[in-house]
C-alpha positions as CSV (number, residue, x, y, z in Angstrom):
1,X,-42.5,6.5,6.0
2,X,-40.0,3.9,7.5
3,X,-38.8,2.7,10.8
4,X,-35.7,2.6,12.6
5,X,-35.1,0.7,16.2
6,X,-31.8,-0.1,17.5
7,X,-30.1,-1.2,20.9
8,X,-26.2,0.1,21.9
9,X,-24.0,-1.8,24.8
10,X,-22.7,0.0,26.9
11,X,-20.8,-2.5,28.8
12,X,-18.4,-4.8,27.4
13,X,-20.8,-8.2,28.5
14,X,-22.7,-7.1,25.2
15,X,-26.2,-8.5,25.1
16,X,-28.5,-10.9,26.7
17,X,-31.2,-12.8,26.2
18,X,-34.2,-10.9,27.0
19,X,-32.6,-7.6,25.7
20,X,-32.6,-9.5,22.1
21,X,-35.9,-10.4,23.2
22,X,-36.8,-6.7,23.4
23,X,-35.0,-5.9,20.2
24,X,-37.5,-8.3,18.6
25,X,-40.6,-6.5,20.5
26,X,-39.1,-3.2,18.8
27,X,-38.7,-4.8,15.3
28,X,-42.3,-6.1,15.2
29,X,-43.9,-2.8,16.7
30,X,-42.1,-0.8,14.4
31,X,-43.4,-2.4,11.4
32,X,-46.3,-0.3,11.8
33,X,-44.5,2.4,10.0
34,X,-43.2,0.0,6.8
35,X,-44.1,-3.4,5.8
36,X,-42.6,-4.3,2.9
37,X,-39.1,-5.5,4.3
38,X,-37.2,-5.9,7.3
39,X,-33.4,-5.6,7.6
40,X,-31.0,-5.3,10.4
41,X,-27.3,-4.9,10.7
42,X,-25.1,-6.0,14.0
43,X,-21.1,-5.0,15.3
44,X,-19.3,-7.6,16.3
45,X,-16.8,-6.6,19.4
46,X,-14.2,-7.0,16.4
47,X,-15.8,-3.5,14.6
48,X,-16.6,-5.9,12.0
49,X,-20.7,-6.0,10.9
50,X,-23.2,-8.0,9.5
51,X,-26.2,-7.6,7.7
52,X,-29.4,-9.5,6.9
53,X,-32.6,-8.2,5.4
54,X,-35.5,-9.9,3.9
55,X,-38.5,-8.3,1.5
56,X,-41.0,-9.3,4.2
57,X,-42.2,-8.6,7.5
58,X,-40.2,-9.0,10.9
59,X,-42.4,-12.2,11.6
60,X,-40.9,-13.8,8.2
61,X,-37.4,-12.9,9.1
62,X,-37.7,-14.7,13.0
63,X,-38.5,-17.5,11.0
64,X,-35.3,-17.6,8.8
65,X,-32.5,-19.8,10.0
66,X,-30.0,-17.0,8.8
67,X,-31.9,-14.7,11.8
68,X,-31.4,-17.5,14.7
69,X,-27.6,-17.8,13.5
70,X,-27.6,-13.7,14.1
71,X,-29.3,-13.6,17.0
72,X,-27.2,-16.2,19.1
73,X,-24.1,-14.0,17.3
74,X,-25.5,-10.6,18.6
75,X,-26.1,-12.0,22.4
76,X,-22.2,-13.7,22.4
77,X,-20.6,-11.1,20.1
78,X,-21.9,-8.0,19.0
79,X,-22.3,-4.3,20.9
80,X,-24.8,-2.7,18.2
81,X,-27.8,-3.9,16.8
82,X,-29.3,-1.5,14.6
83,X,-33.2,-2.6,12.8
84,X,-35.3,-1.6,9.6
85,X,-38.7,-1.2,8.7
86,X,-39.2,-0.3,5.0
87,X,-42.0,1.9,3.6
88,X,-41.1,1.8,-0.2
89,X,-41.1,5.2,-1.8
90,X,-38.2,4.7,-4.3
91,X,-37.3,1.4,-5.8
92,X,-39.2,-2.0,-6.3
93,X,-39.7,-3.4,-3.4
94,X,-37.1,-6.8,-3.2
95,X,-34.4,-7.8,-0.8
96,X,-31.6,-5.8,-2.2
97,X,-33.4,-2.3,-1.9
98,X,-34.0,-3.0,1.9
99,X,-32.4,-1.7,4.7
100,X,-29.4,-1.9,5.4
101,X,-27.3,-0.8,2.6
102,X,-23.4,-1.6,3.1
103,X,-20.9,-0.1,0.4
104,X,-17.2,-0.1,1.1
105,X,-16.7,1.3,4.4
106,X,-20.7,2.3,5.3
107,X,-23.5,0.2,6.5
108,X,-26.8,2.9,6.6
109,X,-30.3,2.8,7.3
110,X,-32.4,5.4,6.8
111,X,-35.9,7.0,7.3
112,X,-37.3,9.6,4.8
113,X,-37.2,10.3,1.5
114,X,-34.3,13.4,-0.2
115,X,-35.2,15.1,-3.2
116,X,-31.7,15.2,-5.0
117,X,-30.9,11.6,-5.2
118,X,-29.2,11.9,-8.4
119,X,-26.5,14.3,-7.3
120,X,-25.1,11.6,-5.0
121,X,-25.4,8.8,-7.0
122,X,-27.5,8.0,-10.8
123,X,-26.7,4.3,-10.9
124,X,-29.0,2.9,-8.1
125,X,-32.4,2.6,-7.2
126,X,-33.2,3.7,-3.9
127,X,-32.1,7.2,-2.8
128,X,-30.6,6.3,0.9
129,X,-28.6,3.5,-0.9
130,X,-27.2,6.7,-2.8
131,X,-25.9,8.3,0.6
132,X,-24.4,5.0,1.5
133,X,-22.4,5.3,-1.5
134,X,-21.5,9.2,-0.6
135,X,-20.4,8.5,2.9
136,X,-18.9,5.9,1.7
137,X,-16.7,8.5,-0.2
138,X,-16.8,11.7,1.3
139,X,-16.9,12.8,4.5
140,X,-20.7,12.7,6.3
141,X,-20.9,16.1,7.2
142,X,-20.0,17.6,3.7
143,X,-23.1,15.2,2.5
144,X,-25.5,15.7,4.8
145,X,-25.3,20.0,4.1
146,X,-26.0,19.0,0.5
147,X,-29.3,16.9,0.9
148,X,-32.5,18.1,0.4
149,X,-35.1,16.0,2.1
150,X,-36.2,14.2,5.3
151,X,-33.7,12.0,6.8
152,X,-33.1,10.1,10.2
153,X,-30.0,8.0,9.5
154,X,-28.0,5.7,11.5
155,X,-24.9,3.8,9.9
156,X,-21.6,2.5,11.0
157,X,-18.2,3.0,10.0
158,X,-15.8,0.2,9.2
159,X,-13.3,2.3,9.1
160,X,-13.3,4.4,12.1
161,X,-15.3,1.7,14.2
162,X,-18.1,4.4,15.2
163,X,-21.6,4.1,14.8
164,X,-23.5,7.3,13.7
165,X,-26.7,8.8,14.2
166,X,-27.9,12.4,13.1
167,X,-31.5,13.4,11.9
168,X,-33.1,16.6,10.7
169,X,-36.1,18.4,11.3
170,X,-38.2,16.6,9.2
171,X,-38.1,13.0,10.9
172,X,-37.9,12.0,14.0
173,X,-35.6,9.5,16.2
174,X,-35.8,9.1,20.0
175,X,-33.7,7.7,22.4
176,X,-33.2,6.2,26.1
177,X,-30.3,5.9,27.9
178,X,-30.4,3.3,30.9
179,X,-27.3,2.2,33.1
180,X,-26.3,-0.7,30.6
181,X,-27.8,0.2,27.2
182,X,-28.7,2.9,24.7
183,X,-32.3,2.3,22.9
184,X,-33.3,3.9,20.0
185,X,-36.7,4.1,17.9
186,X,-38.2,6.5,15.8
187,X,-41.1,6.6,17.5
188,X,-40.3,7.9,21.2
189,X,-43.8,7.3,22.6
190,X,-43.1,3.6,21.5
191,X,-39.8,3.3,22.9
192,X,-41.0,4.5,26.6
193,X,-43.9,1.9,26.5
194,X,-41.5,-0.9,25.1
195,X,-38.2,-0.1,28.1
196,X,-40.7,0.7,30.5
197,X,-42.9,-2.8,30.6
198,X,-40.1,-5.0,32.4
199,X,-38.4,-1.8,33.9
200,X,-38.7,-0.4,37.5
201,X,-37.4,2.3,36.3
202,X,-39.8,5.1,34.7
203,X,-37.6,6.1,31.8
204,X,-38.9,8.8,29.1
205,X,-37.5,9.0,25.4
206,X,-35.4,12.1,24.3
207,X,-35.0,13.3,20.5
208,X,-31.4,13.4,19.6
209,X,-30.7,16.9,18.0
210,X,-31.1,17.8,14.8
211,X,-28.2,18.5,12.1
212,X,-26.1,17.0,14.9
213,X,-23.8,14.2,14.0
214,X,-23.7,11.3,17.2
215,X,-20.8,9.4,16.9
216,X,-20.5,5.9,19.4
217,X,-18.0,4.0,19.8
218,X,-17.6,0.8,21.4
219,X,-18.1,1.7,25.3
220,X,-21.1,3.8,24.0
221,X,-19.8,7.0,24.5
222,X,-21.0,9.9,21.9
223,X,-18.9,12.6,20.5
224,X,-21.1,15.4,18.8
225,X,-20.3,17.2,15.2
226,X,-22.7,20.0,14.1
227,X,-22.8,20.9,10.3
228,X,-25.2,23.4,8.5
229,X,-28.6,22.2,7.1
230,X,-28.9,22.2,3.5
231,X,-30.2,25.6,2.1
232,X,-31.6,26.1,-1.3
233,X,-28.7,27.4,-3.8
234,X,-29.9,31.0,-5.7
235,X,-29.0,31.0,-9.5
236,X,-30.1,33.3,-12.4
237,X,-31.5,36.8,-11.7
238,X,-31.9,36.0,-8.5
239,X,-28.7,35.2,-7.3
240,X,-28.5,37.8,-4.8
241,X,-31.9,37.6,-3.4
242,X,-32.4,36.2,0.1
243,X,-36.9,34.9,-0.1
244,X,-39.1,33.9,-2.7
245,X,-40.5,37.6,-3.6
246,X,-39.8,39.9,-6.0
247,X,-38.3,43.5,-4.4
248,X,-37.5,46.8,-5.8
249,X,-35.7,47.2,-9.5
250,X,-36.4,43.2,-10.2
251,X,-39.8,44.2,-10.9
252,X,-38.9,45.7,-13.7
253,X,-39.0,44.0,-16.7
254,X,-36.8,45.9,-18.9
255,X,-34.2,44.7,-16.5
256,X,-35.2,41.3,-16.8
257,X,-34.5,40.9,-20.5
258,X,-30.9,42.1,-20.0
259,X,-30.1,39.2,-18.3
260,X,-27.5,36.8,-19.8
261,X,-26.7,34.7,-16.8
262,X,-27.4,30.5,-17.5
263,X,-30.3,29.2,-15.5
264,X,-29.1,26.2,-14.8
265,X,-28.8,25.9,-11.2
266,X,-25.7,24.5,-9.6
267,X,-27.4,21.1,-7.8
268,X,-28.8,20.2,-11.4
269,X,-30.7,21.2,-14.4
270,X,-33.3,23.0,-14.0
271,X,-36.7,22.5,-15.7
272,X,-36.8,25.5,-17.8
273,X,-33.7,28.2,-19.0
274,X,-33.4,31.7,-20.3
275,X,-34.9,31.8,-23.4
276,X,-37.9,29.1,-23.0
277,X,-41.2,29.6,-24.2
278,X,-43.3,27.5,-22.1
279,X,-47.2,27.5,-22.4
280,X,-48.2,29.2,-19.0
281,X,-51.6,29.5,-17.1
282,X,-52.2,32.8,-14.8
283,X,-54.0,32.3,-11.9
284,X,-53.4,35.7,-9.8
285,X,-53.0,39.4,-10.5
286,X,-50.0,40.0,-8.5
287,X,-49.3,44.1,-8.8
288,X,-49.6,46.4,-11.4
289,X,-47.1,48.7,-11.0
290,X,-46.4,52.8,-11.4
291,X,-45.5,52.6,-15.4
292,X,-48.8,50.6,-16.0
293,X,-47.4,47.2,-16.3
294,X,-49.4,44.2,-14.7
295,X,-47.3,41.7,-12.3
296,X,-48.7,38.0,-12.4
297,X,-48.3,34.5,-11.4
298,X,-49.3,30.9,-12.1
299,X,-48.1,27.5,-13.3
300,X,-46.8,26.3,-16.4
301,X,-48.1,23.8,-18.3
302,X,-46.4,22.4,-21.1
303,X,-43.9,20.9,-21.9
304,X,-43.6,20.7,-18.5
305,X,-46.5,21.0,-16.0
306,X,-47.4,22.9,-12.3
307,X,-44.0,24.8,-12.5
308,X,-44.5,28.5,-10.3
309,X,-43.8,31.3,-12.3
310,X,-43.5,35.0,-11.6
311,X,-43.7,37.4,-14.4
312,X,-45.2,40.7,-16.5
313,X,-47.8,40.9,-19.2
314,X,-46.4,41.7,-22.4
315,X,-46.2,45.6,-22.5
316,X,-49.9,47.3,-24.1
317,X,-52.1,44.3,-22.0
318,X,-54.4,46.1,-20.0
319,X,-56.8,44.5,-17.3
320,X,-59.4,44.0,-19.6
321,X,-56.6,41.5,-21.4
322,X,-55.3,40.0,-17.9
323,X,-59.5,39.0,-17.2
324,X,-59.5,37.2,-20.2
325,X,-56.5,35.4,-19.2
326,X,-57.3,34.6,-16.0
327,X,-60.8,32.6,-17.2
328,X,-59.2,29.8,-18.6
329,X,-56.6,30.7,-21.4
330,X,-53.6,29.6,-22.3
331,X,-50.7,32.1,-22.1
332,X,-47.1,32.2,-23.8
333,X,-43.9,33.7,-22.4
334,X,-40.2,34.0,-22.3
335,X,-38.4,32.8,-19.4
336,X,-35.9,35.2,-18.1
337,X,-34.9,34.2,-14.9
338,X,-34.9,31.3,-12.2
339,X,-35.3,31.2,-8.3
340,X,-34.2,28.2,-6.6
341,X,-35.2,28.4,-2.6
342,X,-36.8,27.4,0.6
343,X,-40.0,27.8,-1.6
344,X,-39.5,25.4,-4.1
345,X,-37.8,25.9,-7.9
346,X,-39.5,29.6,-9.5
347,X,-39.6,31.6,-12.5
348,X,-39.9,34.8,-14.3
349,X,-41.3,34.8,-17.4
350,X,-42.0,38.0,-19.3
351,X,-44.1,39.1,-22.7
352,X,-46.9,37.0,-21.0
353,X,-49.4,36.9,-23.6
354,X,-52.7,35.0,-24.7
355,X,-51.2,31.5,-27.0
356,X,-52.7,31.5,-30.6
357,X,-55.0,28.4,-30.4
358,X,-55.9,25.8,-32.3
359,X,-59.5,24.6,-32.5
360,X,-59.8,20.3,-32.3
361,X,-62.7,18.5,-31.6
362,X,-65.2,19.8,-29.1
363,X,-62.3,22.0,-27.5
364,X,-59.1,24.1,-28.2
365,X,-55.8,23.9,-27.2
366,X,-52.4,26.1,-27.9
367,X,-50.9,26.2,-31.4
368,X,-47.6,25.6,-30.2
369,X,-48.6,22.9,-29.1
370,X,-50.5,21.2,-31.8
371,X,-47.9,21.7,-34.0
372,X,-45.8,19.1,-31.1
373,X,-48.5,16.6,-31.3
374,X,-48.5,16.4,-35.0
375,X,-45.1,15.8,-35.1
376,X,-44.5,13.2,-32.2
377,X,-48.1,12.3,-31.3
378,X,-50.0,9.2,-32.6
379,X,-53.9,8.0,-32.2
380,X,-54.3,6.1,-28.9
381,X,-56.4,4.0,-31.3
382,X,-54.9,2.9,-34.5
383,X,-51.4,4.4,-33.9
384,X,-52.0,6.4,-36.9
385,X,-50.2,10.0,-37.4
386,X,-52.1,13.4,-36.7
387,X,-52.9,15.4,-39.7
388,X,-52.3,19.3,-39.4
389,X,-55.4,20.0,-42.0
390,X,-57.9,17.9,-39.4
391,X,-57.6,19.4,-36.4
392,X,-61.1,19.7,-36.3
393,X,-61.8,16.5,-35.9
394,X,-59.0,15.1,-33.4
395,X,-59.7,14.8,-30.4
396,X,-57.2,15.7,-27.7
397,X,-57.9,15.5,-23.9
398,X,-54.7,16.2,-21.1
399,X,-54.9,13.0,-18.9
400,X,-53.1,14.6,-16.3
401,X,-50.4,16.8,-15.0
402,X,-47.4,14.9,-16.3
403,X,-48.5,16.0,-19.6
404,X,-49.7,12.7,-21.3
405,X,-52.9,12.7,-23.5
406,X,-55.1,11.0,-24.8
407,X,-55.5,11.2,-28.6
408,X,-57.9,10.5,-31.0
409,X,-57.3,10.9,-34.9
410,X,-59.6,13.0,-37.0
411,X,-60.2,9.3,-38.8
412,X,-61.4,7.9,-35.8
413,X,-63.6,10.3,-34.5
414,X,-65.3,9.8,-37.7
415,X,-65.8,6.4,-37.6
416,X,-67.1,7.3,-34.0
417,X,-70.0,9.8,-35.0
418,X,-70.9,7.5,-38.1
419,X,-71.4,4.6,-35.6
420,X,-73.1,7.0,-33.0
421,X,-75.2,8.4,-35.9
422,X,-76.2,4.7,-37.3
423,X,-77.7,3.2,-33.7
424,X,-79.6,6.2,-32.8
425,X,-81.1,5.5,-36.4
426,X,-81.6,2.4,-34.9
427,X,-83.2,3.2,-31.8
428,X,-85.6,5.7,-32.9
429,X,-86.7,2.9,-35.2
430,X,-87.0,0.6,-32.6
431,X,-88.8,3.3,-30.1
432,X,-91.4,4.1,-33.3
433,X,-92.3,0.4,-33.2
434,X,-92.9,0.5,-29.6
435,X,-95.0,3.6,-29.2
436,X,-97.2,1.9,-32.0
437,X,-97.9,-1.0,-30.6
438,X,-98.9,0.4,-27.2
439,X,-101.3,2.7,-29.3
440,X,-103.0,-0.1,-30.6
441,X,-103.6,-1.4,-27.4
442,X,-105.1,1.2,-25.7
443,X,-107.5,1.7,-28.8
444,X,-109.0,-0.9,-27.2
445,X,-110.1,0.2,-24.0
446,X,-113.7,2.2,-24.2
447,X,-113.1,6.1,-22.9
448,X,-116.6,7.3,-24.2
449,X,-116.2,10.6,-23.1
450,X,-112.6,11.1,-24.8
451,X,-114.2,9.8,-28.3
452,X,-116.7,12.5,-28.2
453,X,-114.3,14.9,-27.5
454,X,-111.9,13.7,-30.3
455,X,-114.6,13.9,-32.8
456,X,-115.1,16.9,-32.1
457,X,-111.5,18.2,-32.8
């Protein structure tokens, strides 16, 4: 979660003193909602801008000389002030992944975090300095129907001189309109408490519509551009399908395995394609349907964990085959089709059937992949290479879901049990010892009536 705050002239006097002093109020209250830097970016009357950002909170930047220089600047010279507050979720956290970005033409801020960074841009860091470089290249609109994610941004345009502002559903960004300026802040409730403490006036923040484009220019004055909200792109089998479920003759596996078209979806790879024979596990008994076969679902897990998948038990599985799946084993299949929707990245997998395993140490896992580890796995230990005739005795355990494990050769698990073995030896010894010498001292202590009794026996 970041923060955005920002302040537009409407009059050609620009700012004043305790409007900047405002600005700073808005700065230091946003930080509430990111910490690690501070950045702002100002217009100068001559559509030209400036930016200065520090990896450090609003405070640290009041302090810099570089921030008096720009404030004395933005009361004499500037029309739009526009401030940062950086929650890192992508990138190291320095002064050159702050807020604001400027590349060619575009100086952006952003709030939120997009999913499909790398279709914009693979060469930098953060994924809002990506859509800097996009707008920067094609037109905002045609961008902003292609990102998946949450996103509030504001940024200017050298070029045309307009500052912009659009949001989607997933973040919000308020604003307040008085007689002389336009204030802005992500948080609305904020932004009436912030206006109203030196105002008469009793003003009350407004969210500015979503998958609208608001475009300023120097009097203040907004022109409004729609554009349609990105929508997941169909590939595969399912190309023609409108929601995530499964209808009418796509139930039907035999169909499914004529299917030829490439799974690779047109935003990017996808994980898996036709053909792959991921390890599965079924969680849910989906349908079985009129010619006996059973409809399931679940999540992959290797090579490439917590994928959804849709798909059929191999054809002769009855329920009795789909129980013993469902209690903890491994499963095979083919993939045969991809989904790509509002629900995420899907699959269907057919011939779903129990994975051969492969008994290690105290557990088991699927032969497939075994045979993986032995060939690019090494003991966490010693380094040493796994040996396919000592499964028995290696240890294997799944850290967690991004398939990484923790692996112990069958030579080091023996040295483990020998050392195990050798100080219980130990201990027993020593607890032998003990329990004689307490013996010895309770022999003497007179229980009369136990001796009698002992004699007897």
């Amino acid at each position: 979660m970041c923060g955005i705050v920002g302040m537009i002239a409407k009059t050609q006097q620009g700012f004043n003193y305790s409007e900047m002093e405002l600005f700073q109020s808005m700065l230091i209250s946003d930080s509430i909602r990111g910490e690690d830097s501070t950045g702002v970016f100002g217009v100068y009357k001559n559509k030209q801008a400036r930016t200065l950002k520090v990896a450090a909170e609003p405070h640290n930047l009041f302090r810099c000389d570089e921030w008096s220089e720009f404030r004395a600047k933005a009361i004499s010279s500037m029309n739009v002030i526009i401030g940062h507050n950086r929650y890192a979720t992508r990138g190291a956290v320095n002064s050159v992944n702050a807020h604001p970005f400027s590349e060619g033409k575009i100086c952006l801020v952003h709030n939120g975090t997009l999913n499909n960074q790398k279709d914009f841009n693979k060469e930098v860091e953060v994924d809002s300095h990506a859509i800097a470089h996009a707008f920067n290249e094609r037109p905002a609109a045609e961008v902003l129907s292609e990102i998946d994610g949450a996103f509030a941004f504001i940024w200017y345009n050298r070029e045309t001189g307009k500052l912009n502002i659009t949001r989607n559903s997933d973040r919000p960004l308020a604003y307040i309109e008085t007689a002389n300026n336009i204030y802005i802040a992500s948080e609305g409730d904020m932004l009436n408490w912030l206006v109203n403490r030196k105002s008469t006036t009793n003003y009350q923040a407004k969210l500015f519509k979503t998958n609208t484009i608001y475009s300023y220019d120097s009097k203040g004055v907004a022109e409004t551009t729609e554009y349609e909200p990105f929508r997941p792109k169909l590939s595969g089998i399912y190309a023609n399908q409108s929601n995530c479920e499964l209808s009418g003759s796509q139930q039907n596996q035999s169909q499914m395995k004529t299917t030829t078209k490439d799974t690779t979806d047109i935003n990017g790879p996808l994980v898996f394609k036709n053909g792959d024979t991921p390890i599965i596990k079924v969680t849910e008994l989906l349908q079985e349907t009129i010619n006996g076969n059973i409809r399931v679902k679940g999540k992959t897990v290797w090579p490439v964990g917590g994928e959804d998948f849709t798909g059929m038990l191999e054809r002769g599985l009855n329920k009795d085959d789909l129980n013993a799946l469902l209690k903890n084993t491994m499963a095979t299949g083919v993939v045969r089709g991809t989904l790509r929707s509002v629900c995420g990245n899907s699959y269907w997998i057919g011939e779903i059937a129990a994975a051969p395993m492969t008994q290690l140490y105290q557990t088991s896992i699927p032969e497939a992949l075994w045979k993986h580890l032995v060939v690019h796995g090494k003991c966490d230990k010693c380094g040493g290479k796994l040996q396919t005739n000592q499964a028995d005795l290696t240890s294997v355990k799944i850290k967690n879901k991004t398939n990484q494990f923790r692996i112990v050769c069958a030579d080091c698990v023996t040295e483990a049990l020998d050392e195990a073995t050798s100080t219980k030896q130990q201990n027993s010894s020593i607890e032998v010892s003990t329990r004689k010498s307490i013996g010895e001292s309770i022999t003497d202590i007179t229980f009369r009536e136990i001796n009698k009794e002992c004699i007897i026996h």
